[in-house]
C-alpha positions as CSV (number, residue, x, y, z in Angstrom):
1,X,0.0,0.0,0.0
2,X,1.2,3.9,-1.1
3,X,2.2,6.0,2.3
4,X,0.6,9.5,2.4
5,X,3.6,11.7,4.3
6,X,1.1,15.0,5.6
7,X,3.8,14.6,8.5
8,X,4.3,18.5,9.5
9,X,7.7,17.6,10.3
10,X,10.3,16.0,9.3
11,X,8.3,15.3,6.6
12,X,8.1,14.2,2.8
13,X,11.7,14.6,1.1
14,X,10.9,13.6,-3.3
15,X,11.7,10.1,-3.8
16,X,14.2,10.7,-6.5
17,X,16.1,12.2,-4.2
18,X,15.8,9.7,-1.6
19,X,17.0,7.2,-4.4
20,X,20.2,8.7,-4.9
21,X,21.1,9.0,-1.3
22,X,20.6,5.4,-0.7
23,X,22.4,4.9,-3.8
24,X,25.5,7.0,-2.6
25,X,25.7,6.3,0.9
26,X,27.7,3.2,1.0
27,X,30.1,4.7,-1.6
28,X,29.8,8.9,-2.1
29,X,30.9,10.2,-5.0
30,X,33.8,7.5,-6.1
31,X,35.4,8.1,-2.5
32,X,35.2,4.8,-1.2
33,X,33.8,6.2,2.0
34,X,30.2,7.1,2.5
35,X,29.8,10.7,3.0
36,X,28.8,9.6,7.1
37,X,32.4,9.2,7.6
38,X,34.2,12.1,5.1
39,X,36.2,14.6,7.4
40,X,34.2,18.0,7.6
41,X,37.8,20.0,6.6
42,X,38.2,17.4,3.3
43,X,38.2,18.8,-0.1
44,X,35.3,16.2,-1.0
45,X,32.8,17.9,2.0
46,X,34.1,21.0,0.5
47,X,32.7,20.8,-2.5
48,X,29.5,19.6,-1.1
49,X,28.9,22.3,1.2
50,X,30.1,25.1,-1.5
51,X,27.8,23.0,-4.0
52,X,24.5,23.3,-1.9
53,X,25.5,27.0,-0.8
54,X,25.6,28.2,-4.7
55,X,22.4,26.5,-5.6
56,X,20.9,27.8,-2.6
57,X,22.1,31.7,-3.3
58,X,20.6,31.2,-6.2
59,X,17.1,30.1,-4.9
60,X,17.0,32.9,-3.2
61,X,18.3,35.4,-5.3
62,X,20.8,36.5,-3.2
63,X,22.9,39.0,-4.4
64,X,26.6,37.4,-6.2
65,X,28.8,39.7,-4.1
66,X,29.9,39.1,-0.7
67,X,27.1,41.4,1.2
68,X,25.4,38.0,2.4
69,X,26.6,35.2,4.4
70,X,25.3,31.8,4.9
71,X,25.9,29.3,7.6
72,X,24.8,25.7,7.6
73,X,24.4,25.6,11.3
74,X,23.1,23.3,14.0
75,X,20.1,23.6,17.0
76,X,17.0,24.1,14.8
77,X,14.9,27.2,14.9
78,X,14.6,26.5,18.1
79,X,18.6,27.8,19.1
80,X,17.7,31.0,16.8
81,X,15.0,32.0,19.2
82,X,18.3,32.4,21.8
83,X,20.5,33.1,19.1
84,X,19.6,35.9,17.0
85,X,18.7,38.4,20.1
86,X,21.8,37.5,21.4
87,X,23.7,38.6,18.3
88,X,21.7,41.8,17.2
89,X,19.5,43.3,20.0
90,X,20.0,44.2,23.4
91,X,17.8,45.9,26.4
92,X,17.9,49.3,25.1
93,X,17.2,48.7,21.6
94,X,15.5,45.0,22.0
95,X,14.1,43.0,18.9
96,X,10.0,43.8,18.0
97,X,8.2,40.3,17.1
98,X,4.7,39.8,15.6
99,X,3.4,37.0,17.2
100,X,1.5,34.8,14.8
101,X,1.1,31.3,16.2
102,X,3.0,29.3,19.0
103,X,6.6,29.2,17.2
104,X,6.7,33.4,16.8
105,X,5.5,33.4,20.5
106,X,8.4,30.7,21.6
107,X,10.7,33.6,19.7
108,X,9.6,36.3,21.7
109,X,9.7,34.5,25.0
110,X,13.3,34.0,24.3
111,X,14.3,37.4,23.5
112,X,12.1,38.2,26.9
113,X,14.4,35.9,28.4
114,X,17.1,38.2,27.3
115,X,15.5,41.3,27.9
116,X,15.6,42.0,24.2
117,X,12.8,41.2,22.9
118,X,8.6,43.2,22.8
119,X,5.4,42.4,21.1
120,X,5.0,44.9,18.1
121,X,1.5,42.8,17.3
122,X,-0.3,39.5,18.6
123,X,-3.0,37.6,16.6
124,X,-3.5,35.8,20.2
125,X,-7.3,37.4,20.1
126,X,-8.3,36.0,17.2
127,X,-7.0,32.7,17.9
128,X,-4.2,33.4,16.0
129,X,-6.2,32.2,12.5
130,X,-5.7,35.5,11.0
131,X,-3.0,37.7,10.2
132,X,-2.7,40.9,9.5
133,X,-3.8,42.8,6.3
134,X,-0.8,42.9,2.7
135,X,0.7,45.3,2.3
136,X,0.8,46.5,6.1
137,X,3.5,49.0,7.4
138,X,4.8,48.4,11.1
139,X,6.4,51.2,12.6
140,X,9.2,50.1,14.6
141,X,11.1,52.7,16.2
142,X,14.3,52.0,18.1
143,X,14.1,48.3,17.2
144,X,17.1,46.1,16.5
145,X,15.0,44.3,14.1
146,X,11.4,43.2,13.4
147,X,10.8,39.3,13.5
148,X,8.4,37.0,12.1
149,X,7.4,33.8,11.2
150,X,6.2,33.6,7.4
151,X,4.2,30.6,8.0
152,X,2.5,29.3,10.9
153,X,2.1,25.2,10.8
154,X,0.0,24.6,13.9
155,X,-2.6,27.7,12.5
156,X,-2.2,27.1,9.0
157,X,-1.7,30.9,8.0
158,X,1.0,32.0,6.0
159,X,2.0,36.0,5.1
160,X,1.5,36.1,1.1
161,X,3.6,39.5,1.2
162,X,6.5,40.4,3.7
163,X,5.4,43.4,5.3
164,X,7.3,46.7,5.1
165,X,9.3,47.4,8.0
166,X,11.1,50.5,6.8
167,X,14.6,50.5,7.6
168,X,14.2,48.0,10.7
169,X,15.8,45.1,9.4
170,X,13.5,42.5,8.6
171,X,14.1,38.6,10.5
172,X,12.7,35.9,8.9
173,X,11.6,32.4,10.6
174,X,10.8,30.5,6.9
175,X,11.2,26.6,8.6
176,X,7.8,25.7,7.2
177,X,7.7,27.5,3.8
178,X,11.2,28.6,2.5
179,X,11.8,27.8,-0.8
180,X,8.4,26.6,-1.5
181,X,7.3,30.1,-3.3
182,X,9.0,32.9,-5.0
183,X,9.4,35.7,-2.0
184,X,11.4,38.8,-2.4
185,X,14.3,38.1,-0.3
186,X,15.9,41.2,-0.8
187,X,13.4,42.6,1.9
188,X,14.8,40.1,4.6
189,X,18.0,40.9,6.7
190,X,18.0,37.5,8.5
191,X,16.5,34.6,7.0
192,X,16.8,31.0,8.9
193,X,15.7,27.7,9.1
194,X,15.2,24.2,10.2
195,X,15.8,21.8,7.5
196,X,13.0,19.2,8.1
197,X,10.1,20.6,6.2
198,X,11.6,21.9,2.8
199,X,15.1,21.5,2.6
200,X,16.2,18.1,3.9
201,X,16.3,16.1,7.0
202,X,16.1,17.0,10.7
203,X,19.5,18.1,12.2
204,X,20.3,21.1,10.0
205,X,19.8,24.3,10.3
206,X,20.3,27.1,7.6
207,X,20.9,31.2,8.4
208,X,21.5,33.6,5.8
209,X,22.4,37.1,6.7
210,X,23.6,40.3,5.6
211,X,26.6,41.0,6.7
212,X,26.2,44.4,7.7
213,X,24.2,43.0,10.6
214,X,27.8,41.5,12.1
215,X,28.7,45.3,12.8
216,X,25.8,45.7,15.2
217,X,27.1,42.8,17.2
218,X,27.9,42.9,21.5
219,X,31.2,41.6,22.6
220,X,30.9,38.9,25.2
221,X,28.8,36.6,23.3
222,X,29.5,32.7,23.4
223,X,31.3,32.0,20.8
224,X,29.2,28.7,19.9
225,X,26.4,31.0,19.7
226,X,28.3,34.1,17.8
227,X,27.5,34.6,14.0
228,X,31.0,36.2,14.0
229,X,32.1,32.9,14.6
230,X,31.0,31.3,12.6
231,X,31.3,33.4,9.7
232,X,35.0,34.1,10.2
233,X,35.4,30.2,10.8
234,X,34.0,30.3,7.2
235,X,30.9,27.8,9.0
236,X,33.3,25.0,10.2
237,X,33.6,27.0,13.2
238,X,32.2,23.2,15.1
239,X,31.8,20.0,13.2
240,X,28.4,20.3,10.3
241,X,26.3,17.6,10.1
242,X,28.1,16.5,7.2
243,X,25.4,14.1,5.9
244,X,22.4,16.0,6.4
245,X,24.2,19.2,4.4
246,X,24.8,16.9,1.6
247,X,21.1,15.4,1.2
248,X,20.2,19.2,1.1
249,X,22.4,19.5,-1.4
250,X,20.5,16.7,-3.2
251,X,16.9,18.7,-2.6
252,X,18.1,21.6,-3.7
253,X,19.1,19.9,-7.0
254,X,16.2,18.4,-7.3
255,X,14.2,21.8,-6.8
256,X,16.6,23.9,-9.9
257,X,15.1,20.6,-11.8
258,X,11.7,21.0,-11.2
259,X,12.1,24.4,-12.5
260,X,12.7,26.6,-9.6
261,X,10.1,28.2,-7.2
262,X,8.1,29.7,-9.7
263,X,6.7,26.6,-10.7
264,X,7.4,24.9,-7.6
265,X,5.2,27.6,-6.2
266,X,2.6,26.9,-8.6
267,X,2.3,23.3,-7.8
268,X,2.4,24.2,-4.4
269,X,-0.8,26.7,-5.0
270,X,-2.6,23.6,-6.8
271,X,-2.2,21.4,-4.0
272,X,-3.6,23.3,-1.5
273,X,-6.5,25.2,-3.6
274,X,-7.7,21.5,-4.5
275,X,-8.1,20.8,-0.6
276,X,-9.2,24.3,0.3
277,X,-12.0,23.7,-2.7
278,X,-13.1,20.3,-1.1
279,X,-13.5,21.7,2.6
280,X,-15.6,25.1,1.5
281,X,-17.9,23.1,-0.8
282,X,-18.4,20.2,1.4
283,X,-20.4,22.2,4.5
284,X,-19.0,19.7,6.5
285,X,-15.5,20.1,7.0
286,X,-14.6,23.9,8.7
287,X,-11.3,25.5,7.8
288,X,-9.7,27.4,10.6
289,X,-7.8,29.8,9.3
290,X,-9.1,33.0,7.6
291,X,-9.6,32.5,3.9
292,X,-7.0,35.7,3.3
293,X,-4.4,34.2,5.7
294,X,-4.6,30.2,4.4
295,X,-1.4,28.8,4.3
296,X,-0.3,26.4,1.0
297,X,2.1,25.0,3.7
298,X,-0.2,23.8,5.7
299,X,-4.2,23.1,5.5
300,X,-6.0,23.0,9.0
301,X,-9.5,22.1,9.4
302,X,-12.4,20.6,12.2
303,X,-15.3,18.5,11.7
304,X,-18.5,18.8,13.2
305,X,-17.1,16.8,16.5
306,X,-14.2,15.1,17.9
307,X,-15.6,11.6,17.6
308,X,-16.1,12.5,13.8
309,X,-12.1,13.7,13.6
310,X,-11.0,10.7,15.0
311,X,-13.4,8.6,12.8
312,X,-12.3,10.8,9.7
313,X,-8.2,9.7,11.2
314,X,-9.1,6.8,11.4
315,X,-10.3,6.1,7.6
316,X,-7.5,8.1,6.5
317,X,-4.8,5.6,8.2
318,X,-6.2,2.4,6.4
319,X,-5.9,4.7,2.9
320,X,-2.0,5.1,4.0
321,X,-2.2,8.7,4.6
322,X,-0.2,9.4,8.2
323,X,0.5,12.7,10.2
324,X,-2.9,13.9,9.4
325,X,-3.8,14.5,12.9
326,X,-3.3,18.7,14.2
327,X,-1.0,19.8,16.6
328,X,-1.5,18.5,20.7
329,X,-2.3,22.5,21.2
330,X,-5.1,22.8,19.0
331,X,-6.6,19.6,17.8
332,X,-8.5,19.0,14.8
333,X,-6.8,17.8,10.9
334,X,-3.6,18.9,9.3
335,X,-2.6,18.1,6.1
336,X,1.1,19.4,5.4
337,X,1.7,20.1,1.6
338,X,5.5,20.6,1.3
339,X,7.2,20.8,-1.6
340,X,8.0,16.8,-2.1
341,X,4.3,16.1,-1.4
342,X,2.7,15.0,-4.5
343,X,-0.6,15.6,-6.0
344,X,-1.4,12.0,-6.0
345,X,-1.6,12.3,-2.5
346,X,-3.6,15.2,-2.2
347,X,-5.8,13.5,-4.3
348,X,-5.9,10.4,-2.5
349,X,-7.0,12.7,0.7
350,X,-10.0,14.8,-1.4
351,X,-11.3,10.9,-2.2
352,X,-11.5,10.2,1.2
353,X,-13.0,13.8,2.6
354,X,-15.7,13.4,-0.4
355,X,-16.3,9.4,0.8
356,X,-16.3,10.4,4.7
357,X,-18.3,13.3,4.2
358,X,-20.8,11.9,2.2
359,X,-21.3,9.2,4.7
360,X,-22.8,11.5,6.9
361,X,-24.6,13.3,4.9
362,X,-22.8,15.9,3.1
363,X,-23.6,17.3,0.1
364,X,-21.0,18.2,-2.6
C-alpha cells in the first residue's frame, strides 16, 4: 500500500532524491567512503557544502557579491529563538516580534528571556487564524530588528507578502515554507531555518544574513552561539552535520530541476486550492484559518465533532495517509503540503473527505 507523508515535520523529502542518497551512501561520489564518515575539513565535503551554498544563493536570489553570508548551522529554529537576540538586539534597543502562532510566540519569549525582545503585534485574540492585512507597514522605532514567522504550521496561516518594516531590518523564521514560493528576499535581513520541512532532514539548520548585521554585534557573546564565529570560521567553526548538508544539497538539486520556485510555487498553490475547494464546498469540513491568511504550507481544518475527527483519522490511516492529525495544542486535521508532497496524495485525501463526508450526509 502507497504511504501518504502530511507529517508536518520531518516530513516528505521527493523520492528521487531519496533514491540517490541510498544509492551513494555506501560509496559517495567514487570516495570509497560514504559521506557519514568524510572529514568535515576534506576537499570532498568542500565541494558539497560550496555545491549546496551556490544553488541555494541562487534560490533565493541573493545577491553574487559578498554582502550576504550563509551558515549551515546546528540547533533548529529553536537555538535562533536564543541566538539571534543574542547577536543583534540588546535591552535598550530589543528585537519587535509579531506573534503569529506558538513558534513566533516561543521567539519572543526568548528574547524576553534576554531582555531583548517586545510584542510589536499578537494575533492571540483571534486565535491566532488571521494575520494581519498585505501590504501592512509596522512602525518600529528603536528596534534592532522586526521578526516573524512567514508561515504558521500549527494555524495554517502564511503572510503572502512580507510586510514593510522601513529600515528596521527584517528577520525571517521560513522553517515551514522557505523555498516553497518565490518571495522577495531582498526585503529580509535575516533569514533561517530548520531543515525538516523543505530542505532536507532533521539536524540542519540554515541562516542567511547580511553582513552588515555583524557590525551591530555585543562583545561577550558565546562564541558557539556568535554569527561572528562562525562566519570568520567560514561555517566550520564546530563540526556540520556533514550528511544532512549533503542530502540538502540533493533537494536543492532536485528543486533547480523542477524548474525553480516559480513553478514549484505553482504546484504548491494547486495542491492546497484542490483541498481548500473540497472543505468550503463540502459544509462539513470547517477551515480554521481566515480565507485571506490560508497557508499552501499547511491546510487545517475541524469536523463537526471530535468523535467525527477521530473517525475521519481513522479512515484516512487504512488509505495510507499518516500525520494527518493537528498539533496537541489545537486539535483537529492537518494536512502538510511541502514541496516533495505530491498531487497523487492530495488526491488520495480529497477521495477520502468526499467518501467520509458523504457518509454523513454531506452534500458536494
Amino acid at each position: 500500500m502507497a504511504v501518504h507523508n502530511f507529517n508536518a515535520g520531518p516530513a516528505a523529502l521527493p523520492a528521487s532524491v531519496l533514491a540517490k542518497f541510498r544509492d551513494s551512501l555506501i560509496d559517495t561520489d567514487g570516495t570509497g567512503m560514504s559521506v557519514l564518515e568524510w572529514s568535515h575539513r576534506s576537499p570532498e565535503y568542500d565541494r558539497v557544502r560550496f555545491d549546496a551554498e551556490a544553488r541555494l544563493r541562487r534560490l533565493l536570489g541573493l545577491p553574487g557579491d559578498d554582502s550576504w553570508a550563509v551558515l549551515f548551522l546546528q540547533g533548529g529554529a529553536s537555538l535562533q529563538f536564543a541566538q539571534i537576540p543574542l547577536n543583534l538586539a540588546d535591552s535598550a534597543r530589543p528585537g519587535h516580534y509579531l506573534v503569529t502562532g506558538v513558534w513566533a510566540k516561543k521567539a519572543l519569549e526568548e528574547a524576553e528571556r534576554l531582555q531583548r525582545g517586545r510584542s510589536l503585534w499578537s494575533g492571540k485574540s483571534e486565535n491566532f487564524c488571521a494575520l494581519p492585512p498585505n501590504g501592512v507597514r509596522f512602525a518600529a522605532d528603536g528596534a534592532a530588528y522586526v521578526h516573524l514567522c512567514t508561515n504558521n504550521t500549527i494555524y495554517g496561516t502564511q503572510w503572502a507578502e512580507l510586510p514593510d518594516t522601513g529600515a528596521v531590518p527584517l528577520v525571517c523564521d521560513m522553517s515551514s515554507d522557505i523555498l516553497s514560493r518565490p518571495r522577495p528576499f531582498e526585503k529580509c535581513s535575516l533569514i533561517y531555518a530548520g531543515a525538516q520541512k523543505n530542505l532536507g532532514p532533521s539536524g540542519l539548520t540554515v541562516v542567511a544574513l547580511r553582513r552588515s548585521l555583524l557590525d551591530r554585534q555585543a562583545a561577550g557573546i558565546p562564541a558557539i552561539l556568535d554569527y561572528r564565529a562562525h562566519v570568520e570560521a567560514d561555517g566550520l567553526y564546530n563540526t556540520p552535520p556533514t550528511g544532512a548538508v549533503y542530502l540538502m544539497g540533493l533537494v536543492l538539486a532536485w528543486i533547480e530541476e523542477e524548474g525553480g520556485l516559480t513553478k514549484v510555487g505553482a504546484r504548491n498553490r494547486q495542491k492546497a486550492a484542490r483541498l481548500y475547494d473540497t472543505i468550503d464546498r463540502s459544509g462539513f469540513f470547517r477551515g480554521t484559518a481566515a480565507r485571506d491568511s490560508r497557508s499552501d504550507m499547511n491546510v487545517t481544518f475541524r469536523l463537526p465533532t471530535e468523535a467525527l475527527e477521530k473517525s475521519f483519522l481513522e479512515r484516512a490511516e487504512r488509505e495510507g495517509m499518516v500525520g494527518l492529525k493537528g498539533h496537541r495544542s489545537v486539535g483537529g486535521i492537518r494536512a502538510s503540503l511541502y514541496n516533495a508532497v505530491e498531487l497523487v496524495s492530495v488526491e488520495a485525501l480529497v477521495s477520502v473527505m468526499h467518501e467520509f463526508a458523504s457518509a454523513h450526509g454531506a452534500k458536494f
